[in-house]
Each structure stands twice: as structure tokens, then as C-alpha cells.
SETITOR-992702 format. One record per residue (C-alpha): x, z, y; residue number from 0. Coordinates in steps of 0.001 Angstrom, whole numbers, plus 524288, in hexadecimal, padded with zeros to 5 digits. Layout:
SETITOR-992702
<r east="X" up="Z" north="Y" k="NUM"/>
...
This chain:
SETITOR-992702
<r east="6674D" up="ACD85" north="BEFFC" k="0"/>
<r east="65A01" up="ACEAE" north="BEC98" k="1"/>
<r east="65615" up="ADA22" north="BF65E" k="2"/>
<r east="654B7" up="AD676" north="C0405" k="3"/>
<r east="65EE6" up="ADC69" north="C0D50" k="4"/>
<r east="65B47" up="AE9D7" north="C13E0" k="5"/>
<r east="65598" up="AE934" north="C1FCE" k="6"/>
<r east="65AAB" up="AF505" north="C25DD" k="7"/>
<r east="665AC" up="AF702" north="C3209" k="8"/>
<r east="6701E" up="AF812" north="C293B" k="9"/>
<r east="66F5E" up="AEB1C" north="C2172" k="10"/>
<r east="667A3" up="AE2E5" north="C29FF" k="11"/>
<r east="67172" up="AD7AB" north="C313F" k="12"/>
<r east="66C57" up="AD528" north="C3E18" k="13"/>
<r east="66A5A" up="AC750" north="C401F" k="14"/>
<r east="66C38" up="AC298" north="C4E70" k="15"/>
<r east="662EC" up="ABC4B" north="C564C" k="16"/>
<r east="66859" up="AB143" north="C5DF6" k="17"/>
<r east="66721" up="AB68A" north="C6BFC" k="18"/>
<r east="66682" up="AC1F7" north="C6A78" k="19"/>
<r east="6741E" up="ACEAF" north="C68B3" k="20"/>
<r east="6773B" up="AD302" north="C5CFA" k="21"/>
<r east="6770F" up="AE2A5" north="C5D87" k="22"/>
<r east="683BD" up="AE6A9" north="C6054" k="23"/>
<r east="68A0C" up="AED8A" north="C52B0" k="24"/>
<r east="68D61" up="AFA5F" north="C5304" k="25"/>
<r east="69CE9" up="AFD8E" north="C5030" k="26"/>
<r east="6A0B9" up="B070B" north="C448A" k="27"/>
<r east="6AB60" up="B0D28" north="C4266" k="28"/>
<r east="6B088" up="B138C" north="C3251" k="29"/>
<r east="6B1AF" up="B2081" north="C31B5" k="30"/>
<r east="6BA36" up="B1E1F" north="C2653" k="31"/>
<r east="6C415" up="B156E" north="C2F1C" k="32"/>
<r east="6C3EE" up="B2056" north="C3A7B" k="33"/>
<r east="6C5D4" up="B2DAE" north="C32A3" k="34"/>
<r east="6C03C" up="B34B2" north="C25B1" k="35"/>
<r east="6BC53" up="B4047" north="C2E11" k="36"/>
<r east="6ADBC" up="B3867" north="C31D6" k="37"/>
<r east="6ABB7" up="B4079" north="C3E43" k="38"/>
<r east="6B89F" up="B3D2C" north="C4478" k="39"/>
<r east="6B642" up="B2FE0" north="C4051" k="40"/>
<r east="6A86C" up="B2FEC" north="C47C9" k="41"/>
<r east="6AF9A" up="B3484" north="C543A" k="42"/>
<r east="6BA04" up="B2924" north="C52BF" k="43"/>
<r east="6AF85" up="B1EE0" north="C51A0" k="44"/>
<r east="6A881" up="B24FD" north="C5C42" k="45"/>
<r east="6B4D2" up="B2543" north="C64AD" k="46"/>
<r east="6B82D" up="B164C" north="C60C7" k="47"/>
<r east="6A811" up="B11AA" north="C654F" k="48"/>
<r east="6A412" up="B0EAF" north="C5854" k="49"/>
<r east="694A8" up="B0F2B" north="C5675" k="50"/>
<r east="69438" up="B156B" north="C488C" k="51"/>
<r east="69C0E" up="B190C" north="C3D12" k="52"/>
<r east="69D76" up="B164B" north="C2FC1" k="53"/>
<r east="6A007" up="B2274" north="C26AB" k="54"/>
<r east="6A7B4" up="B226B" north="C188B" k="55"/>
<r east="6A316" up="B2A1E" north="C0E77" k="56"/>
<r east="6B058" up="B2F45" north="C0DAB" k="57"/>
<r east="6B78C" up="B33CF" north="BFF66" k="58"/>
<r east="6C706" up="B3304" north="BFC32" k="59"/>
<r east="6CCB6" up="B3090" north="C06AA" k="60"/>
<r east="6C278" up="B2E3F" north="C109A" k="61"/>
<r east="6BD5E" up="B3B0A" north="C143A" k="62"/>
<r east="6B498" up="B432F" north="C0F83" k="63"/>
<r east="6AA77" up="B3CE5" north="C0875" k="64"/>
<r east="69C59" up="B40FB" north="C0D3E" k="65"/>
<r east="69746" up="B45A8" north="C0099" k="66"/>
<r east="69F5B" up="B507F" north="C083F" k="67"/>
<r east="69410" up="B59AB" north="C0EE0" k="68"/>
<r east="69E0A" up="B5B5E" north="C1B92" k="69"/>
<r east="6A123" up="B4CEE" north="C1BD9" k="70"/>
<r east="692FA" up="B484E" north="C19E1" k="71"/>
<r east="68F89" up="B52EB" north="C252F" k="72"/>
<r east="69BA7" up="B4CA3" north="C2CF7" k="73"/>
<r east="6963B" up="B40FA" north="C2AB9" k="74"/>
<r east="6874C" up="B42EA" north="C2FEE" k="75"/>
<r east="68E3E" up="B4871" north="C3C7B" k="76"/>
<r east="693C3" up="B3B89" north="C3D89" k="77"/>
<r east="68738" up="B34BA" north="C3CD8" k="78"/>
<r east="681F7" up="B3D06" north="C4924" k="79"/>
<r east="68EA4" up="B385E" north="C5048" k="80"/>
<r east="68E13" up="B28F2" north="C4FB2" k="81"/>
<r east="685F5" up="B2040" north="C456D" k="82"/>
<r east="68A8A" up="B1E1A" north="C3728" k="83"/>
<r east="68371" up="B12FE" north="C31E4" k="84"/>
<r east="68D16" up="B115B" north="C262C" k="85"/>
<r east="6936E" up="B1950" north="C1C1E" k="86"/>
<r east="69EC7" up="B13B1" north="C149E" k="87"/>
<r east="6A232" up="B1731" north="C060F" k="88"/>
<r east="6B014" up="B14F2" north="C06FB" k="89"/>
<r east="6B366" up="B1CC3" north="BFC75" k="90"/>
<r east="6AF18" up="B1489" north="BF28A" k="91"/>
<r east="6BA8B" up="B09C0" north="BF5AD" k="92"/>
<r east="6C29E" up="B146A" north="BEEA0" k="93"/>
<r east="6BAE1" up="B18CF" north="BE4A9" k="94"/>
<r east="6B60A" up="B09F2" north="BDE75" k="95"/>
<r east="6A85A" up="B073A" north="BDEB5" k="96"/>
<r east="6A7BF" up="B00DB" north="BD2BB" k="97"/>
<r east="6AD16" up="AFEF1" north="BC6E2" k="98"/>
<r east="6B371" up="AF184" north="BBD41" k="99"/>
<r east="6A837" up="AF3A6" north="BB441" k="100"/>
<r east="69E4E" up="AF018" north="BBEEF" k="101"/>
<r east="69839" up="AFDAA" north="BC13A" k="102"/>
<r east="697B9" up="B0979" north="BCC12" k="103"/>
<r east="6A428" up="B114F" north="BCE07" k="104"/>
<r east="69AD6" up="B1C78" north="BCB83" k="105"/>
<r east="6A3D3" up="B2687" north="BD60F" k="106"/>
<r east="6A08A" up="B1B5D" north="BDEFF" k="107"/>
<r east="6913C" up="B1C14" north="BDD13" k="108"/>
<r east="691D8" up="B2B32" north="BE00B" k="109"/>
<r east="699A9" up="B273C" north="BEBE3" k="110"/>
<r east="68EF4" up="B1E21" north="BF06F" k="111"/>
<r east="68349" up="B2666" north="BEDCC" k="112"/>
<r east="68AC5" up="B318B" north="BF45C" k="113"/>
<r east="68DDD" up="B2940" north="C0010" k="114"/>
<r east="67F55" up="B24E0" north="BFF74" k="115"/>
<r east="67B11" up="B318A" north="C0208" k="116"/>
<r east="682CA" up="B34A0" north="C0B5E" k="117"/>
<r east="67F45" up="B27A1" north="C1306" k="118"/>
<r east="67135" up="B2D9C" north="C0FED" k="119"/>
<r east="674EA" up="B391D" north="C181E" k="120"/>
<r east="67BE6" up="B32E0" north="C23AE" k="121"/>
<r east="6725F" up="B28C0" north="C254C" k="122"/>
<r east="67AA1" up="B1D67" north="C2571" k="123"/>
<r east="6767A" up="B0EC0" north="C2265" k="124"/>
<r east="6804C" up="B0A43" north="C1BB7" k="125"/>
<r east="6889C" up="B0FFD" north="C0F54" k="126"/>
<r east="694A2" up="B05FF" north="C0F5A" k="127"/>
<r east="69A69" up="B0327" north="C027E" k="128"/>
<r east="6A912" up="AFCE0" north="C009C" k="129"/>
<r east="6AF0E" up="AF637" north="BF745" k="130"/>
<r east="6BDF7" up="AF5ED" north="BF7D1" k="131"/>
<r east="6C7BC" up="AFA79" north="BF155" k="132"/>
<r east="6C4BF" up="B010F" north="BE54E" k="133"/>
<r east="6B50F" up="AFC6A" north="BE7B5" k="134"/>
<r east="6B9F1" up="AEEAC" north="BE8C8" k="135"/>
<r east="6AFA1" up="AE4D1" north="BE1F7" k="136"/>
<r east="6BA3F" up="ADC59" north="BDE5E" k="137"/>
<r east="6B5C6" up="AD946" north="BD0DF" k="138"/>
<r east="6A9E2" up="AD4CB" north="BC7AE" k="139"/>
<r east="6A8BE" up="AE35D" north="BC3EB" k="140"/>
<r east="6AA71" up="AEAEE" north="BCFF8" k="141"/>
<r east="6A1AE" up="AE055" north="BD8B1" k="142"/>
<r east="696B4" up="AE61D" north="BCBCC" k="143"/>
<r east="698CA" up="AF3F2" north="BCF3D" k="144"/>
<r east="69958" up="AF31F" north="BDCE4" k="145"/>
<r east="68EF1" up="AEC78" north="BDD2C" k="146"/>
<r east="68811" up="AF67E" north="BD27F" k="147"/>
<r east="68B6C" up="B00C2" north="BDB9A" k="148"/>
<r east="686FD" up="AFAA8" north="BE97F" k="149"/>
<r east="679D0" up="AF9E1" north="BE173" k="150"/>
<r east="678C5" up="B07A9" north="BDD86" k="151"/>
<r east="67AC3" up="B0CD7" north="BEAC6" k="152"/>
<r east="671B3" up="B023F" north="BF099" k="153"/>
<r east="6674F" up="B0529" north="BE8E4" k="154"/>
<r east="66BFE" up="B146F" north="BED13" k="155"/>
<r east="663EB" up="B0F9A" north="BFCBA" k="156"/>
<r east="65662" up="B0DED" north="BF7AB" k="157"/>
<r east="64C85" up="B1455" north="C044F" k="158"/>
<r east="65A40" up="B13E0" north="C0B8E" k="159"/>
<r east="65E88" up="B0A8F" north="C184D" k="160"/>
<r east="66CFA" up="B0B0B" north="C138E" k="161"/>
<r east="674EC" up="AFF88" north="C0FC3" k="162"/>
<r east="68156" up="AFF14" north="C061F" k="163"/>
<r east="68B58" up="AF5DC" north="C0CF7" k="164"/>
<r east="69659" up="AF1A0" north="C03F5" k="165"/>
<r east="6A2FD" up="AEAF9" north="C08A4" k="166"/>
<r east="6AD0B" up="AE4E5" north="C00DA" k="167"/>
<r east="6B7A1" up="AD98B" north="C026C" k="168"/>
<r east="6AFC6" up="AD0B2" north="BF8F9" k="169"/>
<r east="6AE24" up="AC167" north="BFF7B" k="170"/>
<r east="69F26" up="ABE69" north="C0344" k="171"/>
<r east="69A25" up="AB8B5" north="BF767" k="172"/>
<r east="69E20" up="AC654" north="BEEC4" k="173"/>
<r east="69A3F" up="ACF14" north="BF8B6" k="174"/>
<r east="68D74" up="AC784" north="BF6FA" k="175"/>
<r east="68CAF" up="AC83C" north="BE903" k="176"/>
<r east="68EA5" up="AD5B9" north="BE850" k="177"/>
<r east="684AE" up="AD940" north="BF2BB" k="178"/>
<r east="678EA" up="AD1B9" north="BEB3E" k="179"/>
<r east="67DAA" up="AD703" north="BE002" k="180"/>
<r east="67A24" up="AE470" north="BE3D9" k="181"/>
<r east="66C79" up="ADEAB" north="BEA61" k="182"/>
<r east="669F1" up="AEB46" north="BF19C" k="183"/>
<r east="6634D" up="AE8A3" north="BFF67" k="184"/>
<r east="66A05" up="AF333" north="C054C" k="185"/>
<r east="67893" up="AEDE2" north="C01C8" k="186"/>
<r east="680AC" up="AE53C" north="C0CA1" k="187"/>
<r east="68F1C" up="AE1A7" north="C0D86" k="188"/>
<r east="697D3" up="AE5D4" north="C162B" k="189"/>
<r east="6A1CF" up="ADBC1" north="C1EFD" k="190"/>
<r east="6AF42" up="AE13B" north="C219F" k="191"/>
<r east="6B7B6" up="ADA67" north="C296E" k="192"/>
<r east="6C527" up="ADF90" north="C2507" k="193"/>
<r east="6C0D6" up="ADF44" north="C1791" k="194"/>
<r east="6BB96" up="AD236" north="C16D5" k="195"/>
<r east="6C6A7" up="ACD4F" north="C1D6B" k="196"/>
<r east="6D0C6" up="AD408" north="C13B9" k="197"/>
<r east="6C7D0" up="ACE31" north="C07E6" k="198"/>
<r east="6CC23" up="ABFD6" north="C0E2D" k="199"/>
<r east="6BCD6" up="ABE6F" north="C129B" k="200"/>
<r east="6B7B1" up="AB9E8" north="C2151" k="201"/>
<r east="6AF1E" up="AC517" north="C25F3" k="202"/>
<r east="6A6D7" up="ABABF" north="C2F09" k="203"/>
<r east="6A1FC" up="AB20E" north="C212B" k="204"/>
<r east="6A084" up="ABEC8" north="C1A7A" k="205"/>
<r east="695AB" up="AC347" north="C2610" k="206"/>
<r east="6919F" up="AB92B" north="C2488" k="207"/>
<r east="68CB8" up="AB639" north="C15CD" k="208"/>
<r east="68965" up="AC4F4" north="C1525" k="209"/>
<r east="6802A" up="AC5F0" north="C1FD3" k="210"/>
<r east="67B17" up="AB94B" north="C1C00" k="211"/>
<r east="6792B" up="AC075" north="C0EAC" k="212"/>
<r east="67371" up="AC990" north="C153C" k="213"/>
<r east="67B54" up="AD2B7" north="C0E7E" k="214"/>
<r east="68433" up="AD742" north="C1B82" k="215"/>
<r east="68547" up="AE484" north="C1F6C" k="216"/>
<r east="684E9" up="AE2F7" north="C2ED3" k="217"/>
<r east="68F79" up="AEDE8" north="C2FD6" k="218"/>
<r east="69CB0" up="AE5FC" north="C31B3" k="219"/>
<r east="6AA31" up="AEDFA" north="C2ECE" k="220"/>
<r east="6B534" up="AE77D" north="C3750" k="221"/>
<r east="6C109" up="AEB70" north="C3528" k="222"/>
<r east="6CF03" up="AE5BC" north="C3213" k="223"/>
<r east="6D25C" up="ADF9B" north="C24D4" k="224"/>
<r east="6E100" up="AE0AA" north="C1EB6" k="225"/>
<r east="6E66C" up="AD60F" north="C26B7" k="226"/>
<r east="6DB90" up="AD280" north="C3229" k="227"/>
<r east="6D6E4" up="AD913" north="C3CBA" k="228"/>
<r east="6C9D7" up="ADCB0" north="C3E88" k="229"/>
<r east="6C144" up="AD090" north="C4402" k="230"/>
<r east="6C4DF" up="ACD8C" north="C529A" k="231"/>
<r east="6B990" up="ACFAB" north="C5D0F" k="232"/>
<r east="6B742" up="ABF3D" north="C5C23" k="233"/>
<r east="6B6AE" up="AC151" north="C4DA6" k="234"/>
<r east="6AB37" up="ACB5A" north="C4CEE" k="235"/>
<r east="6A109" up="AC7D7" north="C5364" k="236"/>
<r east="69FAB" up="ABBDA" north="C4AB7" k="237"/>
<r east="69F87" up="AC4B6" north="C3DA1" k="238"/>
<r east="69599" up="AD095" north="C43B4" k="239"/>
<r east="68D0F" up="AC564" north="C473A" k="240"/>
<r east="68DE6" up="AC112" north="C3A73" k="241"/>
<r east="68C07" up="ACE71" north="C33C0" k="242"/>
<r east="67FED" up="AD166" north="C3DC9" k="243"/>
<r east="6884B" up="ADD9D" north="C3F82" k="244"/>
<r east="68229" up="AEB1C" north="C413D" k="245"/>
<r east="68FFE" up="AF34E" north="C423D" k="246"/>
<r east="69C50" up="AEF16" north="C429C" k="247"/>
<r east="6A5C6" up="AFA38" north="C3B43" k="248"/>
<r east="6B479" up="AF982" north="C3E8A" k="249"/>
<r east="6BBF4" up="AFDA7" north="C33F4" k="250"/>
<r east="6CAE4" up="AFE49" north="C3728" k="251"/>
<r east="6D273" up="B0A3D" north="C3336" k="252"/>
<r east="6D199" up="B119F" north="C3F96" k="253"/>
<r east="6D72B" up="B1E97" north="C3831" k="254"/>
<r east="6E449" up="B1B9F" north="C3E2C" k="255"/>
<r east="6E0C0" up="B11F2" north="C49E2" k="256"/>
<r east="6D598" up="B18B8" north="C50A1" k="257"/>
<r east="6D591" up="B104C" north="C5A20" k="258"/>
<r east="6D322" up="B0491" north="C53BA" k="259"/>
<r east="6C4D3" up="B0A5C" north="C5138" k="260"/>
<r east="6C0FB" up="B0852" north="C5FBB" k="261"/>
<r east="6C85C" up="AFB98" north="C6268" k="262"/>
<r east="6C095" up="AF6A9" north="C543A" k="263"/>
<r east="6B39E" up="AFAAC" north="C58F7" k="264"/>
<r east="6B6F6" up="AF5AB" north="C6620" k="265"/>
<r east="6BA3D" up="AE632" north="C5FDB" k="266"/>
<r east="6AE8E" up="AE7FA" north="C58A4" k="267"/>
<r east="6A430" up="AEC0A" north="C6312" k="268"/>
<r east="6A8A2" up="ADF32" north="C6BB0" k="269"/>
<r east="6A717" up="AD74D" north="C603C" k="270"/>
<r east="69A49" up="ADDE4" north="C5CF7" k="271"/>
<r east="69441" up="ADE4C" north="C6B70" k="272"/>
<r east="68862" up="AD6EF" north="C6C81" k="273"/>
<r east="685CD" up="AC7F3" north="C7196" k="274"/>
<r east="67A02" up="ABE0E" north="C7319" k="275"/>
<r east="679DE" up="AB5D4" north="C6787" k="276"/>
<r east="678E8" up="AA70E" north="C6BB0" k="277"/>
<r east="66BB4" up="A9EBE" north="C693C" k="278"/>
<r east="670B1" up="A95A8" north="C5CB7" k="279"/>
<r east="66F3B" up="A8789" north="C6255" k="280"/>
């Protein structure tokens, strides 16, 4: 990439200092894994101990979305409950965000920009963009568009702190790829647990490369993939570490287990609780 990184809180990886504690992340819980009704969704996560919560735009069947007046206004009264540092466009994994012909689904630009304003209005620091589904970058053409389209919104955050974080199962070295291609200091990727894990990839060397990139959102979804479970308590503190981790978001379906939520943020704050890194010899 030929801009430097953002230096701002939400794109910055901490970098240790042997010696000293890393900061302790903060746990988030999805309000889109908890209940499409975002104030009942706030009490859950407050209920469970989470530290924050990540909102979806909502559309189909997600909830309203917040292009909704009474949703948006539901919304802000979240924000004055418990901090929302993220705002996922969900939506879009339905929708396509691009097209064969390497260009902009243009119903998924309006999405974004509409999303970006609402972002705007909550004051979150991240707008988090998927691609699965019918978004998948899984050839020449779509990896064009989606990258055509992470661009447009990017250079949408001009006089703005907010980042675009983008997740998909692509292996390091495309992830990569696609990321310079956009070259837009404000763009990071995101590392999934459940998803790298279903896309055959180790979620450790993918922390890794990206943050050595310096390309690493240090926001870290852990949740289970299609056949694992989510990372063990020995297993995580080895890959936040590696990620310089800021949050940790658990991302189970809780819709029907609610009490997964609290056990998940539970695993996750033991694996996330500070210690005195060791002088290197």
C-alpha cells in the first residue's frame, strides 16, 4: 500500500513492550447473534458481562434496518447504554457486493453509504464489511468489484477516524492482495476464527502475516467454525497476542442458547486477562 496505516485507536495494533501488560481487551458481544430487536440485545450483553456491542445495520431478515428513523433512534439509545465501537453491514452477504463484470453491485453502494451515515450518527469506529455468501470474492471478477467497492466507501472517510474492516475466508496471501489493491489507509482485515477455520486456514499464521502487514484489524471475532469449536482458553492467548488485540467479539448464535453468550465471554476474558511479558534472553 502506498499510504501509511492510520494512526488512530481503531487501526493502530498495539505492540507489547517486553515487561510490561498488555491492556486487557474488552469483550463484545453481536447484536445480530443475540436478537434483531437491538435494545433487548443491549440488555442480554449487559446481563452476559460483555464490555460493548456490535450493531447490524439490519435489512431482510435482520431487523429493521436503521435507515428506519425508530430503529436509528433505537439504536442511539443503545449507544447511551454500553459502548458500540462497531457497526456490521450484514446485509450485504445477501444482497452481493459485486458483480462478474468486476464492478459495484450498485444496491450495495447505497447500502454502504446509507450504513455510512448512519455510523456517522452513532459515532462508531468501525463500519464492518463481509464477504460471504452472495459477496463472496471467489473469483478474478468479484475480487475487482469488491475491491472497486471497498475503495469507494474508503475514500467515503476523508476528515473521518472510521475504519472499513472487511472479512472474508480468502487464505493470507489473497486477503493481502486485495487489501493493497484498494490502498486506502483507513482499510484493515478482519480475523475470524470460525471462519478461517471452515476456509481450511490456521487463525494463529493468519495473525500473524496480517499484523505483520500491518493490515490487521485488532478486533478478533471468535467463534465456532462448521466442525471446531471455538479456540480453547490455551489456544487464545497465543493468537490475541498475535493480533495485539483491542476486543475480542464472540460470535456464536446465542438466539437459541442464551447462555452460551456468558460462558463465551467468560472463556474469553481468562484468555484475555492480562500478564507480565518475559524479558527475551
Amino acid at each position: 500500500m502506498t499510504g501509511a496505516p492510520a494512526d488512530t485507536a481503531s487501526s493502530t495494533v498495539t505492540r507489547p513492550v517486553p515487561g510490561t501488560a498488555m491492556p486487557a481487551p474488552a469483550i463484545a458481544a453481536p447484536q445480530w447473534r443475540i436478537d434483531t430487536d437491538r435494545r433487548a440485545a443491549a440488555h442480554t450483553a449487559l446481563m452476559a458481562g460483555a464490555d460493548q456491542l456490535h450493531l447490524d445495520y439490519g435489512g431482510a431478515h435482520r431487523g429493521p434496518p436503521l435507515s428506519d428513523p425508530v430503529a436509528l433512534r433505537a439504536a442511539e439509545a443503545v449507544t447511551r447504554q454500553l459502548p458500540v465501537p462497531v457497526l456490521a453491514v450484514n446485509h450485504l452477504n445477501d444482497i452481493g457486493l459485486a458483480d462478474e463484470r468486476g464492478a459495484p453491485n450498485p444496491a450495495a453502494v447505497d447500502l454502504l453509504l446509507h450504513a455510512l451515515d448512519c455510523a456517522r450518527r452513532l459515532g462508531v469506529a468501525v463500519l464492518h464489511v463481509p464477504g460471504f455468501r452472495r459477496s463472496l470474492p471467489n473469483s478474478e471478477g468479484l475480487r475487482a468489484g469488491t475491491v472497486a467497492a471497498l475503495r469507494g466507501v474508503c475514500a467515503q472517510l476523508t476528515g473521518t477516524d472510521l475504519s472499513v474492516a472487511y472479512e472474508s475466508p480468502l487464505d493470507v496471501r489473497a486477503s493481502l492482495a486485495l487489501a493493497r489493491a484498494v490502498d486506502h489507509p483507513a482499510l484493515r482485515l478482519v480475523l475470524d476464527t470460525g471462519n478461517l477455520c471452515d476456509a481450511g486456514l490456521r487463525p494463529l499464521a493468519f495473525a500473524e502475516a496480517v499484523a505483520a502487514a500491518g493490515l490487521l484489524l485488532p478486533d478478533v471475532h471468535v467463534k465456532d467454525g462448521s466442525g471446531t469449536t471455538a479456540p480453547s482458553a490455551g489456544e487464545l492467548p497465543a493468537l490475541l497476542r498475535a493480533s495485539g488485540a483491542r476486543s475480542v467479539l464472540v460470535e456464536n448464535d446465542y438466539r437459541q442458547t442464551p447462555a452460551r453468550l456468558r460462558e463465551d465471554i467468560a472463556l474469553c476474558r481468562r484468555a484475555a486477562h492480562p500478564r507480565p511479558l518475559k524479558e527475551a534472553p
